[in-house]
C-alpha atoms as a printed R data frame, in Angstrom:
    type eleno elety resid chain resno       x       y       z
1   ATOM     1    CA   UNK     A     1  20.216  17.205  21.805
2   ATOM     2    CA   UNK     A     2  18.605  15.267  18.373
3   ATOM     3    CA   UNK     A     3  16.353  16.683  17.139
4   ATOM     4    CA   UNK     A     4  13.146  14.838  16.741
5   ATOM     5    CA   UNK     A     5  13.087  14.150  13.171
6   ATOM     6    CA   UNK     A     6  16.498  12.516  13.540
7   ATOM     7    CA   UNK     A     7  15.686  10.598  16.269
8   ATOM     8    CA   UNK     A     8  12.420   9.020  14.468
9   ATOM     9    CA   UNK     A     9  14.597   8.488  11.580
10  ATOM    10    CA   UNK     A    10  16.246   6.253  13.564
11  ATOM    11    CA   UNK     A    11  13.884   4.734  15.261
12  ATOM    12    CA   UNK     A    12  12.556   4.098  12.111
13  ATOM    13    CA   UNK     A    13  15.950   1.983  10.740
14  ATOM    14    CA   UNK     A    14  15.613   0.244  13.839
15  ATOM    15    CA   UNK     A    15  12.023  -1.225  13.746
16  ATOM    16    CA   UNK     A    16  13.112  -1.664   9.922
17  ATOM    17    CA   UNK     A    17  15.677  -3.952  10.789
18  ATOM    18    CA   UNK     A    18  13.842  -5.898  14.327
19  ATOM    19    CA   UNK     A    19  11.169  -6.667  11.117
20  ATOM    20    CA   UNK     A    20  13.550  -7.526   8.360
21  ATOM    21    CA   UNK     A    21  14.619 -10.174  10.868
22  ATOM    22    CA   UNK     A    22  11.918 -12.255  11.107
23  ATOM    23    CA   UNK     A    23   9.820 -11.526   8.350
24  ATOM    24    CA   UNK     A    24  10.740 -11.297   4.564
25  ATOM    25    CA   UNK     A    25  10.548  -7.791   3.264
26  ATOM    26    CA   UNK     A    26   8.336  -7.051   0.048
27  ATOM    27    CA   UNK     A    27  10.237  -5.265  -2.677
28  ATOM    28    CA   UNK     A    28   8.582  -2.142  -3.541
29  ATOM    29    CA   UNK     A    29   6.141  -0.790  -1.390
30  ATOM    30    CA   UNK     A    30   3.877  -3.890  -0.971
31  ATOM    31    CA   UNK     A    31   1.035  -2.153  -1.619
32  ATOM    32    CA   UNK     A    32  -1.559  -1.692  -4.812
33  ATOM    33    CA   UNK     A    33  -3.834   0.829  -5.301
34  ATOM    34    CA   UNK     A    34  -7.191   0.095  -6.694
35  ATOM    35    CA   UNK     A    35  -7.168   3.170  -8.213
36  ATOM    36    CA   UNK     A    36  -5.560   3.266 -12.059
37  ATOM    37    CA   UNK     A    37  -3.348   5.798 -13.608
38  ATOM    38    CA   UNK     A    38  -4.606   8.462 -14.826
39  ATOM    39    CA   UNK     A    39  -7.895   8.255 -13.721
40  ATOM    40    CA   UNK     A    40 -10.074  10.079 -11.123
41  ATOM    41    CA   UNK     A    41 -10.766   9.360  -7.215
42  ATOM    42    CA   UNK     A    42 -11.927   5.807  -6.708
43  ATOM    43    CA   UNK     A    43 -12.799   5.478 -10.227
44  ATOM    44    CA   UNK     A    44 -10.779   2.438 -11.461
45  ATOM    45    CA   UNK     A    45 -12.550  -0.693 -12.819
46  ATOM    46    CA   UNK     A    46 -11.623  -4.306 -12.215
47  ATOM    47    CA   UNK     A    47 -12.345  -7.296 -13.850
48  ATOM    48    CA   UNK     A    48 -14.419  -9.613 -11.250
49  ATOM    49    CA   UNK     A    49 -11.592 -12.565 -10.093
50  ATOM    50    CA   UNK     A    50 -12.124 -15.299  -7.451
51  ATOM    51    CA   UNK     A    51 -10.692 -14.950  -4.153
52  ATOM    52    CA   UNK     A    52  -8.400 -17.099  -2.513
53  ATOM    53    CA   UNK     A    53 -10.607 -19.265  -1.230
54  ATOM    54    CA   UNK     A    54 -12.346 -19.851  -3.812
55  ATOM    55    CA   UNK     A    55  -9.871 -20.662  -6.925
56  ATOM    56    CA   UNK     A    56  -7.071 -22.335  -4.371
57  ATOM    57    CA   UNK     A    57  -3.997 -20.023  -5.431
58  ATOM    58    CA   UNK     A    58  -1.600 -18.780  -3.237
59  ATOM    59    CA   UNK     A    59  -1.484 -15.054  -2.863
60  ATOM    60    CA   UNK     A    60  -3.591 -13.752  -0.234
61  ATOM    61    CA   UNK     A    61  -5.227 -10.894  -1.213
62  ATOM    62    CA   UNK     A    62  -6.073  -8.101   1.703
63  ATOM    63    CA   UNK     A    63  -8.137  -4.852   1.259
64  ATOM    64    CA   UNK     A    64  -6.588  -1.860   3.065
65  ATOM    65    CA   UNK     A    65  -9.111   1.135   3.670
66  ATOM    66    CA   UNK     A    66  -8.241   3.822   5.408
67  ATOM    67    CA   UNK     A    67 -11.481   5.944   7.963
68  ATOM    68    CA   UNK     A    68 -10.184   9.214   7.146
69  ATOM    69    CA   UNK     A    69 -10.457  11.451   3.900
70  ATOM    70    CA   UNK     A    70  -8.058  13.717   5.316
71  ATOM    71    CA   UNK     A    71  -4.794  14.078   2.399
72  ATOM    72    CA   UNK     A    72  -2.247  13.846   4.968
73  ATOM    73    CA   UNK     A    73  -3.909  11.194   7.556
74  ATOM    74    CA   UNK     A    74  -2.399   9.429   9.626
75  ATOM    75    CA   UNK     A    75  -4.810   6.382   9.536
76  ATOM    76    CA   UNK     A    76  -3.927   6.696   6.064
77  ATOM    77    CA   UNK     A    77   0.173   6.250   6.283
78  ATOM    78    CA   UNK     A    78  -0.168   3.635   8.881
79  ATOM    79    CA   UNK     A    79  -2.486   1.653   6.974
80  ATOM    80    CA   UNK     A    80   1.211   2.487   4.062
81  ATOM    81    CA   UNK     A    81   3.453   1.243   6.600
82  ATOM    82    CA   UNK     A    82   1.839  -2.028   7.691
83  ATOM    83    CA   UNK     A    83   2.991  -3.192   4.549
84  ATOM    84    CA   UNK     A    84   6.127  -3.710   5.338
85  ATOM    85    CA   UNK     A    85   4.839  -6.040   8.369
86  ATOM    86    CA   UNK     A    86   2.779  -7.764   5.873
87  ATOM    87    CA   UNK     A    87   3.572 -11.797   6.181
88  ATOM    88    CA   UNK     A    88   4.814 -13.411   2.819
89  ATOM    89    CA   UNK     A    89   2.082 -14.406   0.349
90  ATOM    90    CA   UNK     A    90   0.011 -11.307   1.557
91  ATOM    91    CA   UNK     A    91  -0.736  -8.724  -0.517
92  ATOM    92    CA   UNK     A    92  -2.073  -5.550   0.565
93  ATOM    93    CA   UNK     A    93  -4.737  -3.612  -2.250
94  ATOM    94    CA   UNK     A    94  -5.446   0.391  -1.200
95  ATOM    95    CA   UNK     A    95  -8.827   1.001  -1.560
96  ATOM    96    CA   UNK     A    96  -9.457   5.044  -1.507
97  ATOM    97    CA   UNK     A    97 -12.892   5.479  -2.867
98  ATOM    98    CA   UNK     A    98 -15.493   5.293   0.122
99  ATOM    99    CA   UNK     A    99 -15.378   8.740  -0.122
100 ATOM   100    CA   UNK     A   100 -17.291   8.651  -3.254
101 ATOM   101    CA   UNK     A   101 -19.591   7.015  -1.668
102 ATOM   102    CA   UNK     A   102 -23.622   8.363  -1.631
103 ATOM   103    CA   UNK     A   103 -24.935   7.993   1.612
104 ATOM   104    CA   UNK     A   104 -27.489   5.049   2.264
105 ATOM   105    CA   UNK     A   105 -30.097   5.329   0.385
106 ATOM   106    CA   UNK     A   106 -32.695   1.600  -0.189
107 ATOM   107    CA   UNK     A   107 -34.253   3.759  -3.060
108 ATOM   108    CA   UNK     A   108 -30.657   4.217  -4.861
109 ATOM   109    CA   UNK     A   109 -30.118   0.054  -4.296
110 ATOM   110    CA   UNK     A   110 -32.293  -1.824  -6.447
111 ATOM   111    CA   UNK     A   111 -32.316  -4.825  -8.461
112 ATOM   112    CA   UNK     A   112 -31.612  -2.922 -11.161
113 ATOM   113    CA   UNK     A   113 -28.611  -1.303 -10.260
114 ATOM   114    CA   UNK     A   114 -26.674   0.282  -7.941
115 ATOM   115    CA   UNK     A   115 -24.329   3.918  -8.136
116 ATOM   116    CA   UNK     A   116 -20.886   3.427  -9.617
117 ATOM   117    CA   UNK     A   117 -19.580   4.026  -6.359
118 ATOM   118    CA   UNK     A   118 -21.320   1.435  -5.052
119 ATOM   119    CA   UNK     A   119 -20.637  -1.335  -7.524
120 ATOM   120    CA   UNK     A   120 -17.021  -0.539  -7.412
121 ATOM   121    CA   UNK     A   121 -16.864  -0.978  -3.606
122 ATOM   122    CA   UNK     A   122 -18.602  -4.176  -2.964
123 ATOM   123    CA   UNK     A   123 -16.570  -5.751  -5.845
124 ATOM   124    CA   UNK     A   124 -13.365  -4.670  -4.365
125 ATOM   125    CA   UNK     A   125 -14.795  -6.186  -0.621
126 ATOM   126    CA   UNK     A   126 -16.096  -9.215  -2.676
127 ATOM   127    CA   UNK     A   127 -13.091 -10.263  -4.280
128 ATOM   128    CA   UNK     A   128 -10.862  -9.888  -0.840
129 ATOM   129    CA   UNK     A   129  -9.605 -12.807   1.008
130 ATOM   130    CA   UNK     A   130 -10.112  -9.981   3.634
131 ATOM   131    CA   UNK     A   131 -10.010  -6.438   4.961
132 ATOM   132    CA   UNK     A   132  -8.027  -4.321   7.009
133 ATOM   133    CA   UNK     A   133  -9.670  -0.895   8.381
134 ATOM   134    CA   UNK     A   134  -7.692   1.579   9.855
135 ATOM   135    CA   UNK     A   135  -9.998   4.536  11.316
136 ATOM   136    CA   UNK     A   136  -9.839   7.814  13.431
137 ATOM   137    CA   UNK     A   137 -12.118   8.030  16.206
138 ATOM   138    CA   UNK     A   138 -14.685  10.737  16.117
139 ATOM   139    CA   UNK     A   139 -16.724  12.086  18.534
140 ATOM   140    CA   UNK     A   140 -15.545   8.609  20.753
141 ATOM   141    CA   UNK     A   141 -17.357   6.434  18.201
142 ATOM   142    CA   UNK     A   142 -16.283   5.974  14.747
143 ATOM   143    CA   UNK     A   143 -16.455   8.281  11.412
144 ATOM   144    CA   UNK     A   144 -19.795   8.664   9.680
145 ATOM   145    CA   UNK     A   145 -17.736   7.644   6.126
146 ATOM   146    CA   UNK     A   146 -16.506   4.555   7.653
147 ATOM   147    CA   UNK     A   147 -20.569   3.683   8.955
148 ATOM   148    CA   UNK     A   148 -21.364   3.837   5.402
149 ATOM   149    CA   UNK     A   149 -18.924   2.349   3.750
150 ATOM   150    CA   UNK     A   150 -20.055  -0.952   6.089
151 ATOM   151    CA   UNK     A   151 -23.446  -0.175   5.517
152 ATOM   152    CA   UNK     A   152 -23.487  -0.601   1.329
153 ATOM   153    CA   UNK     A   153 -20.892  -3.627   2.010
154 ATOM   154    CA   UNK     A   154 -23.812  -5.098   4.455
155 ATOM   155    CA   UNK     A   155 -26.395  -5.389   1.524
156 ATOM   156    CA   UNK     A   156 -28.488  -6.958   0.094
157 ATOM   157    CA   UNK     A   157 -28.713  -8.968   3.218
158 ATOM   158    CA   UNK     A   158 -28.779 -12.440   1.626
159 ATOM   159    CA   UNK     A   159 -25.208 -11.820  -0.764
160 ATOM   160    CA   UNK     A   160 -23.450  -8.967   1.288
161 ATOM   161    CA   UNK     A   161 -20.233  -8.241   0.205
162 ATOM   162    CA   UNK     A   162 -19.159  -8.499   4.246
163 ATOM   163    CA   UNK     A   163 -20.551 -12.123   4.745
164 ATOM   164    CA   UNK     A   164 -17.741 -14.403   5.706
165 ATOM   165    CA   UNK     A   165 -14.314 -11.220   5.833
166 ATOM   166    CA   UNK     A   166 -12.226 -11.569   8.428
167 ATOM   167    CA   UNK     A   167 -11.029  -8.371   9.203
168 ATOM   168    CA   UNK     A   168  -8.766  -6.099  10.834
169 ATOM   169    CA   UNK     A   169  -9.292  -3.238  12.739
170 ATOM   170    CA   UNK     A   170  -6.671  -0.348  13.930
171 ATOM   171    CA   UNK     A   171  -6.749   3.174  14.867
172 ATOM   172    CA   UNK     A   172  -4.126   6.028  15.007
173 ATOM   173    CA   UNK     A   173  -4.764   9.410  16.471
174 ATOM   174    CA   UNK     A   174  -2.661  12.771  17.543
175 ATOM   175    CA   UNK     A   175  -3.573  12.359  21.273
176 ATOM   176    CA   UNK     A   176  -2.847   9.631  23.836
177 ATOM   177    CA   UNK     A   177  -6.602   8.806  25.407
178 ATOM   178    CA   UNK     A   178  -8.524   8.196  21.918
179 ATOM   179    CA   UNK     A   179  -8.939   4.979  19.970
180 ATOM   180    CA   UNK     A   180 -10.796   2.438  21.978
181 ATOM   181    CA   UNK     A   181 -14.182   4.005  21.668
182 ATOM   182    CA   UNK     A   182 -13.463   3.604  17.618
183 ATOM   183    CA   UNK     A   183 -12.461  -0.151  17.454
184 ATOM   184    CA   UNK     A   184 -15.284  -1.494  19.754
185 ATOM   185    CA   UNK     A   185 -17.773   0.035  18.095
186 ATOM   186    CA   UNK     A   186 -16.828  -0.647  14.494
187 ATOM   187    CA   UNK     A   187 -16.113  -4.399  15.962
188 ATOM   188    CA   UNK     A   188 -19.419  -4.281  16.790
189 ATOM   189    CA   UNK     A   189 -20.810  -3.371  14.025
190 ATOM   190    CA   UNK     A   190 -18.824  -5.502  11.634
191 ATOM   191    CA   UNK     A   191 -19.644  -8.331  14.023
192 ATOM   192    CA   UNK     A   192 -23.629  -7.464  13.113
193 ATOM   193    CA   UNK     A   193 -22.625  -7.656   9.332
194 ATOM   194    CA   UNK     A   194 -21.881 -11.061   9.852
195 ATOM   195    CA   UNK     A   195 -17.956 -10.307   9.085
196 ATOM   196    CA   UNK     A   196 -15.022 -11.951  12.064
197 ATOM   197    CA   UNK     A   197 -13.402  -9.392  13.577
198 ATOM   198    CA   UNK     A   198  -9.232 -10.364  14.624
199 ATOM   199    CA   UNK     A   199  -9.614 -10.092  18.259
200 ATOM   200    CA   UNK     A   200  -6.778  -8.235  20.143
201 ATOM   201    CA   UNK     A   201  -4.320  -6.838  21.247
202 ATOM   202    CA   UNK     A   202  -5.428  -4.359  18.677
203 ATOM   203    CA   UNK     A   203  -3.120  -1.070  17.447
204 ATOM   204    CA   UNK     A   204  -4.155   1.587  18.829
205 ATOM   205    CA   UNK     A   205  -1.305   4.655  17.507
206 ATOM   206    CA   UNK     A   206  -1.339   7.080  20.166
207 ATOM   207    CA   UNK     A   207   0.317  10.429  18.761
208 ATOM   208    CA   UNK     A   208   1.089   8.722  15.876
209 ATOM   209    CA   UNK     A   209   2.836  11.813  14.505
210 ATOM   210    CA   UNK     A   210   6.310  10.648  16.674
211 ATOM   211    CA   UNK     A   211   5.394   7.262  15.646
212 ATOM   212    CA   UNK     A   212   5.265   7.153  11.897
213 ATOM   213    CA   UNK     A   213   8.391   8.641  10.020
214 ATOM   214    CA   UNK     A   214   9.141   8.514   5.945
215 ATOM   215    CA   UNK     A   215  11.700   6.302   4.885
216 ATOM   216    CA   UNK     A   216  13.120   5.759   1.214
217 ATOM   217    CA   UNK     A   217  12.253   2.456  -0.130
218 ATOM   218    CA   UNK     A   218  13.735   0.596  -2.936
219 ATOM   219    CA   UNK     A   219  12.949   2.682  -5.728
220 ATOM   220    CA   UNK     A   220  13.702   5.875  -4.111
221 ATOM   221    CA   UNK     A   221  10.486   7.070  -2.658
222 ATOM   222    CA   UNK     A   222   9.530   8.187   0.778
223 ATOM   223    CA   UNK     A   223   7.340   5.746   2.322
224 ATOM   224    CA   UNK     A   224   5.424   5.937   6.351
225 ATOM   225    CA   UNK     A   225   6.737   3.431   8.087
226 ATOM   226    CA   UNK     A   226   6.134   2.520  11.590
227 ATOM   227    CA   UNK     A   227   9.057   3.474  14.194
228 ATOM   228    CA   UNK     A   228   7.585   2.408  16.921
229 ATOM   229    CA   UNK     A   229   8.563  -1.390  17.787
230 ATOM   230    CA   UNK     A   230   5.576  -2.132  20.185
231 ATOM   231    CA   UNK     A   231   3.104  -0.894  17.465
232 ATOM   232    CA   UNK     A   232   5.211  -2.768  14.761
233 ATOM   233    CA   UNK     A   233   5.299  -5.925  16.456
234 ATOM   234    CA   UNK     A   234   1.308  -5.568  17.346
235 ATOM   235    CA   UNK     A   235   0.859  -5.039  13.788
236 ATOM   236    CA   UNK     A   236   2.484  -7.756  12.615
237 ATOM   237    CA   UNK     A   237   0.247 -10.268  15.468
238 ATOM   238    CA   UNK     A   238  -2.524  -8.747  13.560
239 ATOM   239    CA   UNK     A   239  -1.382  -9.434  10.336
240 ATOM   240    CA   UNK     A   240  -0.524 -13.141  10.761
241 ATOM   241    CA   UNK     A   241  -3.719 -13.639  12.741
242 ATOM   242    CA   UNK     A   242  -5.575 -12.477   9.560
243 ATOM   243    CA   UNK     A   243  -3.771 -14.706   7.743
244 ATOM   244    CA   UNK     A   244  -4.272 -17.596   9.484
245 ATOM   245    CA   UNK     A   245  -7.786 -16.635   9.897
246 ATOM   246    CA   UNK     A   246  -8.738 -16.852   6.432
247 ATOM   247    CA   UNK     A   247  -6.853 -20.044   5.748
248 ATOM   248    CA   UNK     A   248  -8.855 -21.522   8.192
249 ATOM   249    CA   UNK     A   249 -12.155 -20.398   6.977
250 ATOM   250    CA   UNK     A   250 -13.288 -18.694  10.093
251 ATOM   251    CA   UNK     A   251 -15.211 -16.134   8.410
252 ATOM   252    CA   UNK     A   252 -17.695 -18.770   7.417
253 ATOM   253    CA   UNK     A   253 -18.776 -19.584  11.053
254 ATOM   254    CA   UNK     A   254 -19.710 -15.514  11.295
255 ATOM   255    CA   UNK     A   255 -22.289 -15.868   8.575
256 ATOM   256    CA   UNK     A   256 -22.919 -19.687   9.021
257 ATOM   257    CA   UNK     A   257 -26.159 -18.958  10.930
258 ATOM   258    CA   UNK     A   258 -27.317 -16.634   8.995
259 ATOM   259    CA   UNK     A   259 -27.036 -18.574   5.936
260 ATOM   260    CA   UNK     A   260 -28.646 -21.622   8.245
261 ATOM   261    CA   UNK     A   261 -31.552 -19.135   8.463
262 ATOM   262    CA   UNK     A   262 -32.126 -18.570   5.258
263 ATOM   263    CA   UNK     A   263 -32.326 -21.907   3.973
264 ATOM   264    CA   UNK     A   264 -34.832 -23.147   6.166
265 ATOM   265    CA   UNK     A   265 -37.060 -20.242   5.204
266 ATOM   266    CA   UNK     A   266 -36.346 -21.394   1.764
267 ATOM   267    CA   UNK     A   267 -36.633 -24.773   2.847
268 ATOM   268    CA   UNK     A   268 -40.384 -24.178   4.252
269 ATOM   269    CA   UNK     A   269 -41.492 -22.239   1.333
270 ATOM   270    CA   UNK     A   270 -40.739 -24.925  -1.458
């Protein structure tokens, strides 16, 4: 008999090469980390710098957050290995600070400032062409992290950092029955914040521990990668959907009525 390592190991080199087929692989590991070298958890600065939409270039620029804090997640290496699904001209930025995040407080978010924290993770939402969040499921809803990372992104109501994202949504857990509860709520939720959600089939990584294997990239390292080829291929719907979403604009219909709202309140004051 293989064992089980070996056989995910291939598994692995075959979803590799079913990908490397149709889309063009990323040399290195396709993925930046928003946090610098050298520095401390979630504590690297940015210059501010136009999105996509906004300055016409071509790179499309995607947030990756991962729902769990845990070192070893698994929401965490599959949000790794979608890179390698990622379509060409996307570009996939780690964000790993919600952690760091207070929890909501309207008396810590003023005009006149907000916590570091805070600043640093609207910014990085801000200056996304959009977002990919890949979250456990607790308690069949989702973590109370990932509910506050979306709540600072949500204000101040009239500029929210959420207005407009398309995003998209994923969950991978040990067991087989968990998942669902997690993605309709937080669709929900980021559908409230004004942000489009990528409608499905979603990924949903059921024991994602047989599903996700390391594999040595380019430069040598180990690297999660997906080795399942229905997950892979649903990932990579997901991932051209959000592109094509954002090239379209769709995120402005989310918040168009909103922003309707708003100016004829304005409108009926001046």
């Amino acid at each position: 008999m293989v064992p089980r390592r070996q056989r995910r190991r291939r598994l692995a080199a075959r979803s590799l090469e079913q990908s490397e087929r149709g889309i063009p692989r990323r040399r290195g590991n396709g993925i930046r980390s928003l946090k610098g070298p050298g520095t401390t958890h979630g504590s690297h600065h940015r210059t501010s710098r136009p999105s996509r939409n906004e300055c016409g270039c071509g790179e499309l620029r995607i947030l990756g957050v991962s729902g769990s804090l845990r070192k070893e997640s698994f929401n965490t290496q599959l949000l790794t290995a979608v890179r390698l699904l990622a379509p060409a001209g996307m570009e996939i930025e780690l964000f790993d600070g919600i952690g760091d995040l207070p929890l909501y407080n309207q008396d810590l978010d003023t005009r006149e400032g907000s916590p570091a924290p805070v600043t640093r993770w609207r910014d990085a939402v801000r200056e996304a062409d959009g977002l990919i969040i890949v979250t456990p499921e607790y308690n069949s809803s989702i973590p109370g992290v990932v509910k506050n990372a979306v709540d600072w992104a949500s204000r101040p109501l009239m500029n929210a950092a959420l207005h407009g994202k398309c995003v998209v949504t994923m969950v991978a857990t040990p067991g087989r029955g968990l998942g669902r509860n997690a993605l309709t709520d937080l669709g929900r939720v980021l559908h409230d914040c004004h942000a489009q959600v990528i409608s499905g089939p979603w990924v949903v990584l059921t024991e994602a521990e047989d599903k996700l294997v390391d594999v040595e990239d380019e430069q040598g390292r180990l690297v999660p990668t997906l080795c399942d080829p229905s997950a892979a291929r649903l990932a990579t719907v997901q991932l051209n959907a959000l592109a094509a979403a954002v090239d379209a604009g769709a995120g402005e219909h989310a918040v168009a009525p909103l922003r309707s709202y708003f100016a004829a309140g304005r409108a009926r004051n001046s």
